[in-house]
C-alpha positions in Angstrom: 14.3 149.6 111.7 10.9 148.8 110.0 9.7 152.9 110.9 12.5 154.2 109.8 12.3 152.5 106.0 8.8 153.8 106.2 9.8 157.0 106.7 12.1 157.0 104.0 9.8 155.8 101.0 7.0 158.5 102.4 9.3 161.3 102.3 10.3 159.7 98.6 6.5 159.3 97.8 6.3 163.0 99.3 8.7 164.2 96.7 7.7 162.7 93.5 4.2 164.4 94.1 5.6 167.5 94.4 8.0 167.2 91.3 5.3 165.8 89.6 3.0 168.6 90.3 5.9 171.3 89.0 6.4 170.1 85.8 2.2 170.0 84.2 3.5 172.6 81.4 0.0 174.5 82.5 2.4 177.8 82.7 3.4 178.3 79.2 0.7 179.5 77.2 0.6 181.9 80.4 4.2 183.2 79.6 2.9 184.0 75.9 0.7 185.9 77.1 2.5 187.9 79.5 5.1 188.6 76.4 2.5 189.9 74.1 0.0 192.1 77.1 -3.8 191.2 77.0 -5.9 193.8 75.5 -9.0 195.2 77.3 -11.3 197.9 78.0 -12.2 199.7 81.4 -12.3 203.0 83.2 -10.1 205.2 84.8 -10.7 206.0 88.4 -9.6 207.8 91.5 -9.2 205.4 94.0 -9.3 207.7 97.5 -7.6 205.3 99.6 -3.9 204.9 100.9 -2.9 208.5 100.1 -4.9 208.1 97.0 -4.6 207.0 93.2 -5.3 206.2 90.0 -6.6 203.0 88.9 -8.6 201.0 86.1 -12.4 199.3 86.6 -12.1 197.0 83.4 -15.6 196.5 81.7 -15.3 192.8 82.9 -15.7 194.1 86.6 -11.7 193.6 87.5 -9.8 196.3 89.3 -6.2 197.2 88.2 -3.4 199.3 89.1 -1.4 200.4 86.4 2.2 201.6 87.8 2.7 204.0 84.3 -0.8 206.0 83.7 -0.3 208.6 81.2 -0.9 212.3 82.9 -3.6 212.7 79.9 -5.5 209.4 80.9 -5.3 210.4 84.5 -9.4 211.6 84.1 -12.0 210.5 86.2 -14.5 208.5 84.2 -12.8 207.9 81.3 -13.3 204.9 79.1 -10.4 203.4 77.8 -8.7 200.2 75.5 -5.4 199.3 76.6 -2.9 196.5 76.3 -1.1 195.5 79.3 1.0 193.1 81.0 1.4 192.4 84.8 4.0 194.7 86.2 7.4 194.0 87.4 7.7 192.8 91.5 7.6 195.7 92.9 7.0 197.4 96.4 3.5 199.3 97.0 0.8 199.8 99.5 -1.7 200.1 97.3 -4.0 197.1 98.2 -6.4 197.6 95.4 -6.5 195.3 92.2 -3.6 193.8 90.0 -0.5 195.7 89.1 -0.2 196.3 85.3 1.9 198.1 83.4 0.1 199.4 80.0 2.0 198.6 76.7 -0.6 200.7 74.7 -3.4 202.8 75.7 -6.4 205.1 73.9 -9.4 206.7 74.4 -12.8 205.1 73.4 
């Protein structure tokens, strides 16, 4: 009788952690920021793997894939500012960097 009330208030113990740790608040400034895109620069790049594509080295050393590249941007070495936001789930085998999708793009 005695391991099964132990068993009982660990599992309640268990679960009080874990609601606990869901509910810290840390993820709305994070949703702001998704709503309004970050803004940074970087460079456009042909990434020759999986078939091949484009993608974005940003100044900062990051790598990103941006699912909506203009045609025009779509230039090897070309340094662009750009406003993005992190791009719909989505299926892809492109294993390189973090899918964006650009809100605003231009040469610099």
């Amino acid at each position: 009788m005695r391991s099964i009330v132990s068993g009982a208030v660990c599992c309640l113990l268990v679960s009080v952690v874990l609601l606990a740790a869901g509910c810290t608040g840390a993820e709305e400034p994070e949703k702001d920021c998704v709503k309004e895109g970050v803004t940074f620069n970087g460079t456009v790049t042909y990434v020759d793997l999986e078939g091949g594509f484009w993608g974005i080295t940003g100044d900062n050393g990051g790598h990103f894939y941006p699912t909506n590249l203009p045609g025009e941007c779509q230039v090897e070495g070309l340094h662009v500012r750009m406003t993005a936001v992190p791009a719909e789930e989505g299926v892809g085998i492109q294993m390189w960097g973090k899918r964006i999708t650009i809100t605003e793009i231009e040469r610099i």
